[in-house]
ChimeraX commands (.cxc) that place a marker at each C-alpha (Angstrom):
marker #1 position 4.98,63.46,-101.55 radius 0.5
marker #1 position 8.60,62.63,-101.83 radius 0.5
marker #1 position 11.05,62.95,-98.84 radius 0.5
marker #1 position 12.59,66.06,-99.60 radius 0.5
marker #1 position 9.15,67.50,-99.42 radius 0.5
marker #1 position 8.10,65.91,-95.89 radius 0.5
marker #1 position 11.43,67.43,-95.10 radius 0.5
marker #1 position 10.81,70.46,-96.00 radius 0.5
marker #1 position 7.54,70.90,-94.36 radius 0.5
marker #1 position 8.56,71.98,-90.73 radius 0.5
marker #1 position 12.04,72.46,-89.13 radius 0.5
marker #1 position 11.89,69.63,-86.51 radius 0.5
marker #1 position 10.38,66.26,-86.76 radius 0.5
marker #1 position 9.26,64.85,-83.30 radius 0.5
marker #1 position 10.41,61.75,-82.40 radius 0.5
marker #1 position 7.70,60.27,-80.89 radius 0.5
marker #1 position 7.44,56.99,-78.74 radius 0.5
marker #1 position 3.72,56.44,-77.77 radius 0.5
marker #1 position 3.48,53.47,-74.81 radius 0.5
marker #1 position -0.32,54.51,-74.61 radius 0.5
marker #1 position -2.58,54.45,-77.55 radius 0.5
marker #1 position -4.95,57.20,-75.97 radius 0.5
marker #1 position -2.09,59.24,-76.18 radius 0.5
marker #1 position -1.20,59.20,-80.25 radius 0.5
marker #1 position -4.54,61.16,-81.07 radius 0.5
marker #1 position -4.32,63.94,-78.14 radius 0.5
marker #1 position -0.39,64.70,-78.95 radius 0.5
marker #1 position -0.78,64.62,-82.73 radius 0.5
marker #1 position -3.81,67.03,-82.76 radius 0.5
marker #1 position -1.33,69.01,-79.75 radius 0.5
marker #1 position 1.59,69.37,-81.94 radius 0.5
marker #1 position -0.63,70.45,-84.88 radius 0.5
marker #1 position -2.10,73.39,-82.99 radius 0.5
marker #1 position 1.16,74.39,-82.76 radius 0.5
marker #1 position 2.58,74.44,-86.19 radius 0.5
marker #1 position 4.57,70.66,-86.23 radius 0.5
marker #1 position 2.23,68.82,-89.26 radius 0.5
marker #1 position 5.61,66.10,-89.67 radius 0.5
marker #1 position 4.88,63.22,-86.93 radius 0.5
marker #1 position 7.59,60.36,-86.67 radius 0.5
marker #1 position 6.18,57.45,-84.84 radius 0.5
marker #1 position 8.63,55.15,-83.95 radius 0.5
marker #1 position 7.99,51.30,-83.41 radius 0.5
marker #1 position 9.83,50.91,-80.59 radius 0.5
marker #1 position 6.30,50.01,-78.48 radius 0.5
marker #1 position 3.82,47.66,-78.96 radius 0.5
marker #1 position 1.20,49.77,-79.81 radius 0.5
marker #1 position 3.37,51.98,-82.79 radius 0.5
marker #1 position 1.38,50.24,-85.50 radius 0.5
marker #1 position -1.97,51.13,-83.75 radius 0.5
marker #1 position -0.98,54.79,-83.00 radius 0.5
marker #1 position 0.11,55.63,-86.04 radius 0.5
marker #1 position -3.35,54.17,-87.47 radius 0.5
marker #1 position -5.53,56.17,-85.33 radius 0.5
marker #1 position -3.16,59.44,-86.04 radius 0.5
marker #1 position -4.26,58.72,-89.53 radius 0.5
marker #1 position -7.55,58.56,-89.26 radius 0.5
marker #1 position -8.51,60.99,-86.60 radius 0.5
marker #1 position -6.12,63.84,-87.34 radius 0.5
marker #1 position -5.86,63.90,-90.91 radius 0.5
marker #1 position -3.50,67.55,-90.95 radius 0.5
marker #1 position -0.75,65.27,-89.24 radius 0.5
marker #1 position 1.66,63.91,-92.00 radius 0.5
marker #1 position 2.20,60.41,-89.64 radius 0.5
marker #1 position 5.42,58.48,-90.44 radius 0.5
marker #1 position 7.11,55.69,-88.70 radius 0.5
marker #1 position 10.37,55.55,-87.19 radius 0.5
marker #1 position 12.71,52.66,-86.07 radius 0.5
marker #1 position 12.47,50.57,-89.38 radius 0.5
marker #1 position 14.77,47.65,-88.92 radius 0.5
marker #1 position 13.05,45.23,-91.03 radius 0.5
marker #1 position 12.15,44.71,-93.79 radius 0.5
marker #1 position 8.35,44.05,-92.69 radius 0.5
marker #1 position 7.89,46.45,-91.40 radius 0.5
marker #1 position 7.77,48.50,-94.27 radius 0.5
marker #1 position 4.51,46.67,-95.61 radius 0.5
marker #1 position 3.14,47.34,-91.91 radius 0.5
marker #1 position 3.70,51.00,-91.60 radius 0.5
marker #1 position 2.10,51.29,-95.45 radius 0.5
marker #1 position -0.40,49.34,-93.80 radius 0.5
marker #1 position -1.22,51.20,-91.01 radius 0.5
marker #1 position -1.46,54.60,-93.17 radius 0.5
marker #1 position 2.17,55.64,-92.44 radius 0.5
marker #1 position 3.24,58.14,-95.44 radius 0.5
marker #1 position 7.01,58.29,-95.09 radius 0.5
marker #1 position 9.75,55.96,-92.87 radius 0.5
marker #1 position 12.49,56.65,-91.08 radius 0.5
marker #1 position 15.28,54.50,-90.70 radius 0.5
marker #1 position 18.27,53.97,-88.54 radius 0.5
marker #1 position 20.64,52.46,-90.50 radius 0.5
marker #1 position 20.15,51.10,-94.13 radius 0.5
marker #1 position 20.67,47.05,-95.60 radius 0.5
marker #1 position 20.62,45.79,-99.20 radius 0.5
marker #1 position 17.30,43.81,-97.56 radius 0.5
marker #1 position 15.84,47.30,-96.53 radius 0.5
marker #1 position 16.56,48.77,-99.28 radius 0.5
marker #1 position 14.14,46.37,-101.38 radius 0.5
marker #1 position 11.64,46.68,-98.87 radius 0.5
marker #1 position 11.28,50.65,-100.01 radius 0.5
marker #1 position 11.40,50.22,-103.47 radius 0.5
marker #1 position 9.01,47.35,-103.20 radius 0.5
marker #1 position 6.39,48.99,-100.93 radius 0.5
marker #1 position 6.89,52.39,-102.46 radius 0.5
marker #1 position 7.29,53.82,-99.07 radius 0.5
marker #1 position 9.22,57.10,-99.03 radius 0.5
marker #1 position 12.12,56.48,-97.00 radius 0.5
marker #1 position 14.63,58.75,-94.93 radius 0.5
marker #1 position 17.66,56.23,-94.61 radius 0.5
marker #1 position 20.24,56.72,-91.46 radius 0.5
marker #1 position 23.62,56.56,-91.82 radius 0.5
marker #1 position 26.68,57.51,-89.71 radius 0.5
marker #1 position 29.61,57.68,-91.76 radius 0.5
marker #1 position 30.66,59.03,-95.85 radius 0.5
marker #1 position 30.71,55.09,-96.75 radius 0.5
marker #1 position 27.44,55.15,-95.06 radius 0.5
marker #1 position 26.76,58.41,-97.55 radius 0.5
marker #1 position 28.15,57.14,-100.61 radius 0.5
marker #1 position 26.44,53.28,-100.42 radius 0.5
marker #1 position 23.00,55.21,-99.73 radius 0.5
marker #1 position 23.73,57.60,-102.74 radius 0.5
marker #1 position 24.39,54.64,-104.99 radius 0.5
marker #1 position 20.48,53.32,-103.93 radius 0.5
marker #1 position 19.20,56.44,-105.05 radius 0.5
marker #1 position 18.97,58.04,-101.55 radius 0.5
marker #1 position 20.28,61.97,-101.73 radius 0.5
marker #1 position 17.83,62.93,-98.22 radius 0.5
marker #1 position 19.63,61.22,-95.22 radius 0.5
marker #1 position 19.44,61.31,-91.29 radius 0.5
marker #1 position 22.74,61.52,-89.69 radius 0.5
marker #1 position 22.09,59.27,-86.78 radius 0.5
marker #1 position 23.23,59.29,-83.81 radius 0.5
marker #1 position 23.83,63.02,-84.69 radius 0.5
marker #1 position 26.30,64.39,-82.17 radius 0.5
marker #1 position 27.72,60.72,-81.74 radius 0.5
marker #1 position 28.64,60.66,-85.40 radius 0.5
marker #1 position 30.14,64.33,-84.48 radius 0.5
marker #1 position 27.45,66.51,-84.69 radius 0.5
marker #1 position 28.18,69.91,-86.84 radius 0.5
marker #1 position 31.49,69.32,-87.37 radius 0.5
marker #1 position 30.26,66.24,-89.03 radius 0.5
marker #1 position 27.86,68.06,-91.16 radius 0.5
marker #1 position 30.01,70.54,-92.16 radius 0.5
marker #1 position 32.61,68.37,-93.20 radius 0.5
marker #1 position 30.39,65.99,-95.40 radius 0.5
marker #1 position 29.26,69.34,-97.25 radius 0.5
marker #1 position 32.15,68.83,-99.03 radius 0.5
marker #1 position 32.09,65.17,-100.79 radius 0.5
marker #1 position 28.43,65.58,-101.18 radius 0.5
marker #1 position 27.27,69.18,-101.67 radius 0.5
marker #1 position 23.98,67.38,-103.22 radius 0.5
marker #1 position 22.96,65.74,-100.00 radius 0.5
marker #1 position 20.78,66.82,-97.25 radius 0.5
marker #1 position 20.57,66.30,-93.93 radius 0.5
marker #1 position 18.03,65.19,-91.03 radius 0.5
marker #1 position 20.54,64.49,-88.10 radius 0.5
marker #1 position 18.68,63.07,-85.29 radius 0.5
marker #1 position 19.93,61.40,-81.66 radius 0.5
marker #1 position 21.12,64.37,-79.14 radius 0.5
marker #1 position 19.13,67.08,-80.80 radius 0.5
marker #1 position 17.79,69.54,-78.30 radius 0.5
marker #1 position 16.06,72.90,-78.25 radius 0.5
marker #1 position 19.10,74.17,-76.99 radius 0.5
marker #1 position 21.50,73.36,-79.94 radius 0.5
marker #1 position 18.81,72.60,-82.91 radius 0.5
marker #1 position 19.42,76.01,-84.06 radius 0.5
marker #1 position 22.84,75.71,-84.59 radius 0.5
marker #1 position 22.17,72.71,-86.94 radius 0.5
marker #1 position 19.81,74.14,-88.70 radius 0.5
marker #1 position 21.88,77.09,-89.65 radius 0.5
marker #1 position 24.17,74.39,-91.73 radius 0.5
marker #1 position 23.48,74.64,-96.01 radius 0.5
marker #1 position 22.70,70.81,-95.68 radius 0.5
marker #1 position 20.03,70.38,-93.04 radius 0.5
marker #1 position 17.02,70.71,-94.38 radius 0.5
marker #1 position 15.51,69.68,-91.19 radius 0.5
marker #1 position 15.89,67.85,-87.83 radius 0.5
marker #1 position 14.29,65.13,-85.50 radius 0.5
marker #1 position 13.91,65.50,-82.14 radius 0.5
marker #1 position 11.79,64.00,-78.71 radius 0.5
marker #1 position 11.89,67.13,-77.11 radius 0.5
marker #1 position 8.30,68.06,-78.53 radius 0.5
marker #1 position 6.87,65.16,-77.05 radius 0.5
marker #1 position 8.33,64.59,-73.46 radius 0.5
marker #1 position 7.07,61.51,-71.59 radius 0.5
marker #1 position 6.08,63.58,-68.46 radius 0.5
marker #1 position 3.42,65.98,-70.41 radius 0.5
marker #1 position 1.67,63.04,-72.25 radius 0.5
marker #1 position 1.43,61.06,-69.22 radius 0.5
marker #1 position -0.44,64.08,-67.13 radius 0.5
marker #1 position -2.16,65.22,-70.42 radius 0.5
marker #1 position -0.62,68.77,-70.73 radius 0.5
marker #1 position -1.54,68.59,-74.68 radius 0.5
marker #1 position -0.90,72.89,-74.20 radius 0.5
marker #1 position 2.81,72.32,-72.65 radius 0.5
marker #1 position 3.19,70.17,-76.16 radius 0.5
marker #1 position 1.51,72.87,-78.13 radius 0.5
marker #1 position 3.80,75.43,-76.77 radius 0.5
marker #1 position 6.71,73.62,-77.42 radius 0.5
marker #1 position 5.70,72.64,-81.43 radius 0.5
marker #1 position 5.25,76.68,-81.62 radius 0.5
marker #1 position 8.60,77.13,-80.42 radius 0.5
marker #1 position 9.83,74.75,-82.78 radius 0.5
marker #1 position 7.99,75.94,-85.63 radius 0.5
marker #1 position 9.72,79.45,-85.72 radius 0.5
marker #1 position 13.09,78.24,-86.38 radius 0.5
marker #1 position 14.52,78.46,-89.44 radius 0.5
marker #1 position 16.50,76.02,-91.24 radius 0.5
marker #1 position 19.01,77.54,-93.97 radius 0.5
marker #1 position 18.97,74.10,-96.20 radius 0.5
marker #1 position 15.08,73.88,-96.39 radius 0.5
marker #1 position 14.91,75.98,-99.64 radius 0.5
marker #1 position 18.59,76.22,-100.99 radius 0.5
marker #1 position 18.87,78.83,-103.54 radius 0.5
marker link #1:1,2 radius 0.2
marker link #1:2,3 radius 0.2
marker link #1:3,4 radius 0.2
marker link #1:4,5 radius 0.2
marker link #1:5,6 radius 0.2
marker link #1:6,7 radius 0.2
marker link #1:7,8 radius 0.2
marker link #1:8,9 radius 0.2
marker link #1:9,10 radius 0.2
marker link #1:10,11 radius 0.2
marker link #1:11,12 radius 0.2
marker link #1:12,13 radius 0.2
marker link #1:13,14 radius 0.2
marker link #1:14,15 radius 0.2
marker link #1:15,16 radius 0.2
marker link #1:16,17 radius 0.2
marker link #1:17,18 radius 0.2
marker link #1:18,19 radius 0.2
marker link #1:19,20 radius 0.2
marker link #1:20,21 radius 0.2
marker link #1:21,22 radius 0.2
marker link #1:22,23 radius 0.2
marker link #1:23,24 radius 0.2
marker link #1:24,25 radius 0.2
marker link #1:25,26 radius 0.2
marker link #1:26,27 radius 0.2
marker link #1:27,28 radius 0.2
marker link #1:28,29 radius 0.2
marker link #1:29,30 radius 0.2
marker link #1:30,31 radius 0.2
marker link #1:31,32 radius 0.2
marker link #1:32,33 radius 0.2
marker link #1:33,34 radius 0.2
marker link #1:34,35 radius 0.2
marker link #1:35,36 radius 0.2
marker link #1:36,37 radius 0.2
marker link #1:37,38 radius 0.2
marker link #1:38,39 radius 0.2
marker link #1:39,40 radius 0.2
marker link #1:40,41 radius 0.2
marker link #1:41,42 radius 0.2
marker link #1:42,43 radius 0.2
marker link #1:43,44 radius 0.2
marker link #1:44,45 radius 0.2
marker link #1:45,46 radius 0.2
marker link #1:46,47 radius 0.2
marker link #1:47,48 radius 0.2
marker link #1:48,49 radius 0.2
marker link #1:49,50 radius 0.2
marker link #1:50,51 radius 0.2
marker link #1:51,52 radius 0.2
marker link #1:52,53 radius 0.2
marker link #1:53,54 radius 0.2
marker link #1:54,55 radius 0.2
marker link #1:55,56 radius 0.2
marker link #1:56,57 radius 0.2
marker link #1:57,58 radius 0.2
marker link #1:58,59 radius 0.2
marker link #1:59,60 radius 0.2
marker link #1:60,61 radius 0.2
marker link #1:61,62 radius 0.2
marker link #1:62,63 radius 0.2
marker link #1:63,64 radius 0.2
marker link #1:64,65 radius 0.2
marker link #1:65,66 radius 0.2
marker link #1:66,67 radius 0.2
marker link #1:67,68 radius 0.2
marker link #1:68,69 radius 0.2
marker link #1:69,70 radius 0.2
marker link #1:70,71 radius 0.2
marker link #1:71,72 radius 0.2
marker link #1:72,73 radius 0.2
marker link #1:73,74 radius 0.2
marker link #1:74,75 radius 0.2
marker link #1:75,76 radius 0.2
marker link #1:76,77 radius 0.2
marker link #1:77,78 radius 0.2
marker link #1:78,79 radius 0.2
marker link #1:79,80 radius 0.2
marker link #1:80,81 radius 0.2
marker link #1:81,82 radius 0.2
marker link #1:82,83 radius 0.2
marker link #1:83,84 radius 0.2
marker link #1:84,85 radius 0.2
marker link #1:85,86 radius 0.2
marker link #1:86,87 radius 0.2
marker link #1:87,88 radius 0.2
marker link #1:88,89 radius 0.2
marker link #1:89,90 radius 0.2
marker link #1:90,91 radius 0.2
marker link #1:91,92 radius 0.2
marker link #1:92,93 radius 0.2
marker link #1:93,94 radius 0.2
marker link #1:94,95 radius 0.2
marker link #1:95,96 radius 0.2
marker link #1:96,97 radius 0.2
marker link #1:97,98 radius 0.2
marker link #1:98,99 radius 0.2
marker link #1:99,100 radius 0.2
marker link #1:100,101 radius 0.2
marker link #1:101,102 radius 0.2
marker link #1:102,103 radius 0.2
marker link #1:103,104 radius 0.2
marker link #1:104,105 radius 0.2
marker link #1:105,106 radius 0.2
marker link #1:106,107 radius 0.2
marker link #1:107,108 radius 0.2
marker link #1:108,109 radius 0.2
marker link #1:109,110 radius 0.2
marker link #1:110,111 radius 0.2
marker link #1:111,112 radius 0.2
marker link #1:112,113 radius 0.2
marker link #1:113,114 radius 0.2
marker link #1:114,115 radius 0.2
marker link #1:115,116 radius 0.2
marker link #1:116,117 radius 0.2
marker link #1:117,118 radius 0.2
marker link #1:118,119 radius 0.2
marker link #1:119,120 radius 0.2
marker link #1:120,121 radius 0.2
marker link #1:121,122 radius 0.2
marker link #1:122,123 radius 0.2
marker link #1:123,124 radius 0.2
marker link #1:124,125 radius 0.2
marker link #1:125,126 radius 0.2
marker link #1:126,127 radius 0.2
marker link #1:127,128 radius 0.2
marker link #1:128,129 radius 0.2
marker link #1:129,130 radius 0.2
marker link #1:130,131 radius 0.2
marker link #1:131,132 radius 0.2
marker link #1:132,133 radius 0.2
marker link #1:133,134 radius 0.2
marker link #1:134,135 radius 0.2
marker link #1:135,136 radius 0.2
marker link #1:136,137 radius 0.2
marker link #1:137,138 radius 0.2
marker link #1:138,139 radius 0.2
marker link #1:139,140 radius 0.2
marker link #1:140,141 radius 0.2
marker link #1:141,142 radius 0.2
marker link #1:142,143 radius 0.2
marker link #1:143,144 radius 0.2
marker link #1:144,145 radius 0.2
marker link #1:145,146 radius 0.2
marker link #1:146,147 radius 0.2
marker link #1:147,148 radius 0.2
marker link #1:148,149 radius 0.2
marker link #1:149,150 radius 0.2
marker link #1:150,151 radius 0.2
marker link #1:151,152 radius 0.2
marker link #1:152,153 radius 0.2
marker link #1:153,154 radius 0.2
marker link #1:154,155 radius 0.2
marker link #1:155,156 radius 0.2
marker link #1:156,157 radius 0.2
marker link #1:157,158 radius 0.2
marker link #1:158,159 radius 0.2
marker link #1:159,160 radius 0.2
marker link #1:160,161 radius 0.2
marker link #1:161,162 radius 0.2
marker link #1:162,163 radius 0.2
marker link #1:163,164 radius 0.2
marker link #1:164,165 radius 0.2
marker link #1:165,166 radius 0.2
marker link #1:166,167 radius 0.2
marker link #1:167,168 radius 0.2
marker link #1:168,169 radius 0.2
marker link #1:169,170 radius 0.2
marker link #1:170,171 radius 0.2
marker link #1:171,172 radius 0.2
marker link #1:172,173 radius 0.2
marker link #1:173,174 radius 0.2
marker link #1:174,175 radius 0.2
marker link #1:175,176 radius 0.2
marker link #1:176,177 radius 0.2
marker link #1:177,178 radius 0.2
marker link #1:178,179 radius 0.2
marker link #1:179,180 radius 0.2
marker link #1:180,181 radius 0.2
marker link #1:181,182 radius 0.2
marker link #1:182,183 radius 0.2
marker link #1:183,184 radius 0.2
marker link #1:184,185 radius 0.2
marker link #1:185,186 radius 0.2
marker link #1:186,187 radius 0.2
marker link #1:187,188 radius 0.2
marker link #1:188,189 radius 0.2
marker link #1:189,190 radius 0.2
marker link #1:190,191 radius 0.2
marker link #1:191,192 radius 0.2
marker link #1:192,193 radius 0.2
marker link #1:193,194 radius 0.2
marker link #1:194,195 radius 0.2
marker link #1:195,196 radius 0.2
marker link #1:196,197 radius 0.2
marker link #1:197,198 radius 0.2
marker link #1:198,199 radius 0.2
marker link #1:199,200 radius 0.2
marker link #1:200,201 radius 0.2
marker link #1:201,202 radius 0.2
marker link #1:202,203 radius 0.2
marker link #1:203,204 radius 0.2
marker link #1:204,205 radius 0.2
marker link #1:205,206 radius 0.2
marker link #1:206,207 radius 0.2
marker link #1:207,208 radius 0.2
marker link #1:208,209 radius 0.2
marker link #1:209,210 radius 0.2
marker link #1:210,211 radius 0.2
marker link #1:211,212 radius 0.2
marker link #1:212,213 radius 0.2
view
């Protein structure tokens, strides 16, 4: 499974930060039920490595990636802990090896067209625009169609329920990530059904640039 593919799996990827381990099982199994198969666990907790582990292992129709790769060990660590694709913020010469070396499909961020072209020249041609509406949202987007009518999109950081569809009507968004599917407030009172509801909202949008004619 390449990135493209994980991409074009489901219209939103949940951006997931898990501060309690009992937590990763429950909401990966919650957002399943509901249609969202792409998880993004990010490692911005100590416990990332573990959840993503047990998301693995105990629901096995997840797709469990990891988020927040800054490092370049932490490539070998999400492999490690049965991660299947990573997600980066930005992208280095240093993380850059660490893909190619651990084999780990990687969505690279990147925030401007040098940030485009440099990834392009890796071999990247899937990208997140991160921080999305920071970097200048659809306008962005649209204008990047241009220079690189071959790349597609993931923008991520200020991506809502309320304005997801309008990104995902763009030609070059395949998909896009978002925390809205797993708010902090349902996993800490265990509403695993308010999650659920929200991954079936999710799952009946439609992006335009998941299956480009």
């Amino acid at each position: 499974m390449n990135v493209l593919d994980v991409m074009r799996i489901g219209p939103v990827i949940p951006v997931i930060v898990i501060e309690d381990l009992a937590h990763a099982v429950p909401l990966a199994k919650a957002l399943v039920a509901g249609g969202v198969r792409v998880l993004e666990v990010t490692l911005r907790s100590p416990v990332a490595l573990e959840a993503i582990r047990a998301i693995a292992r105990e629901a096995p129709d997840a797709i469990v990636g990891a988020g927040t790769l800054t490092r370049p060990e932490d490539f070998a660590n999400a492999l490690a802990a049965g991660a299947r694709f990573g997600v980066s913020p930005g992208l280095t010469p240093s993380l850059i090896d660490a893909a190619r070396q651990t084999g780990l499909p990687l969505l690279p961020g990147v925030m401007t067209p040098s940030d485009v072209i440099a990834a392009r020249l890796a071999g990247f041609q899937q990208l997140k625009l991160f921080p999305a509406q920071q970097a200048g949202g659809i306008g962005m987007l649209r204008a990047l169609a241009g220079p690189f009518p071959a790349v597609m999109f993931c923008p991520t950081g200020g991506v809502s329920a309320d304005n997801a569809p309008d990104f995902l009507a763009l030609s070059n968004v395949a998909c896009v990530g978002g925390s809205w599917l797993a708010p902090k407030a349902a996993m800490e009172m265990g509403d695993w059904n308010a999650v659920t509801e929200l991954a079936k909202q999710a799952s009946r949008l439609t992006p335009r640039g998941a299956n480009p004619a």
